[in-house]
C-alpha positions as CSV (number, residue, x, y, z in Angstrom):
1,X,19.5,47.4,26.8
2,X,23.1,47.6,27.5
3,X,24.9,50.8,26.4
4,X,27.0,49.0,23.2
5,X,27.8,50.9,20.1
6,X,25.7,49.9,17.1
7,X,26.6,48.4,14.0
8,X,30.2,48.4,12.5
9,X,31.5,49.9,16.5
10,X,30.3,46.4,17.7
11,X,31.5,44.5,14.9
12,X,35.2,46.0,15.5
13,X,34.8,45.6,19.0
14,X,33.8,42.0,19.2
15,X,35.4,40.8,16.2
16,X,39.3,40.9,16.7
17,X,40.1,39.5,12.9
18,X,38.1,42.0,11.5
19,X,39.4,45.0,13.6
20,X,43.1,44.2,13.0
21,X,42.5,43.9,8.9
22,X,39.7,47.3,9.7
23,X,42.9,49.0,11.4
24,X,45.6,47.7,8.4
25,X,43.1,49.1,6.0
26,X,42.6,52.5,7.6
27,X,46.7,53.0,8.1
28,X,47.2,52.1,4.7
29,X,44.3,54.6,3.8
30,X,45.5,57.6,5.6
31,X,49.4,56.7,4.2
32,X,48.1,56.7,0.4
33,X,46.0,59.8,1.3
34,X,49.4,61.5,2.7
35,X,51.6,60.5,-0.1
36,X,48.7,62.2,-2.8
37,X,49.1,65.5,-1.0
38,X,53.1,65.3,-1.2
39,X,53.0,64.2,-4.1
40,X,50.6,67.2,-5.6
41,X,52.6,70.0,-3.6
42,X,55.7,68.1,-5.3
43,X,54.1,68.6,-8.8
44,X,52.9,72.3,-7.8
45,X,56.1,73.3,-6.4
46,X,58.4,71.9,-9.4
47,X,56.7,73.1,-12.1
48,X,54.4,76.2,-10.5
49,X,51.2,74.7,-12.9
50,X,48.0,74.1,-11.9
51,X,47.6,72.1,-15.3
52,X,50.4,70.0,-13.8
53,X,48.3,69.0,-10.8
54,X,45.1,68.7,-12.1
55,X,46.8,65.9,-14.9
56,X,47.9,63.7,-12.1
57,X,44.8,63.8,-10.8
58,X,43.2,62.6,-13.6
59,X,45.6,60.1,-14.6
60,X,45.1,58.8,-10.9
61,X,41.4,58.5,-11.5
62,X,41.6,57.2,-15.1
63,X,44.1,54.9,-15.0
64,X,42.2,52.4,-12.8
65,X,38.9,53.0,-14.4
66,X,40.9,51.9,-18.1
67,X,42.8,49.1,-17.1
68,X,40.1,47.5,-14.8
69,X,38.6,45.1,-17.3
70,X,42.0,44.0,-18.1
71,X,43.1,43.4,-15.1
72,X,40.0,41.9,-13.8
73,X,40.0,39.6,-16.5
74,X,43.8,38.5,-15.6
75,X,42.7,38.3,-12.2
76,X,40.2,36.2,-12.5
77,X,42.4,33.3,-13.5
78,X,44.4,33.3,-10.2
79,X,44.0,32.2,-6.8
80,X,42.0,35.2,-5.4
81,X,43.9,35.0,-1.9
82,X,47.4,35.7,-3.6
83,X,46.3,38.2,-6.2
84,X,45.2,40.5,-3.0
85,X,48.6,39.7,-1.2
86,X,50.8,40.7,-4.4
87,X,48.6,43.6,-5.1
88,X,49.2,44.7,-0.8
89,X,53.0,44.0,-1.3
């Protein structure tokens, strides 16, 4: 046997569609990651609350969760193709 990474390595490796859409998915990652933290020490810093922070947090994690059967719902009588382009842009 050869020395090749397993699994998802060799599937990046080998596959060049899949590792340019992998490597597009993990820049756009790490920037919403980066905006989170400037946005939280932006919150913190302007109005010196914890409370403050902690609310965006959970309207960041409730928001989604309320609004996905709605949306999924809407979503479901598009193309899917151009649903995940608008929702990208």
């Amino acid at each position: 046997m050869e020395n090749e990474p397993a699994g998802a390595f060799r599937l990046i490796r080998a596959n060049r569609p899949f590792r340019v859409v992998w490597t597009a998915r993990s820049v756009s990652f790490l920037g919403d990651s980066l905006s989170l933290v400037a946005l939280m020490l932006y919150v913190a810093d302007s109005t010196g609350q914890a409370l403050a922070v902690a609310l965006l947090l959970l309207v960041g994690d409730f928001a989604p969760a309320l609004l996905g059967p709605l949306t999924g719902a809407i979503t479901d009588r598009f193309a899917h193709k151009r649903v995940m382009v608008t929702c990208d842009l």
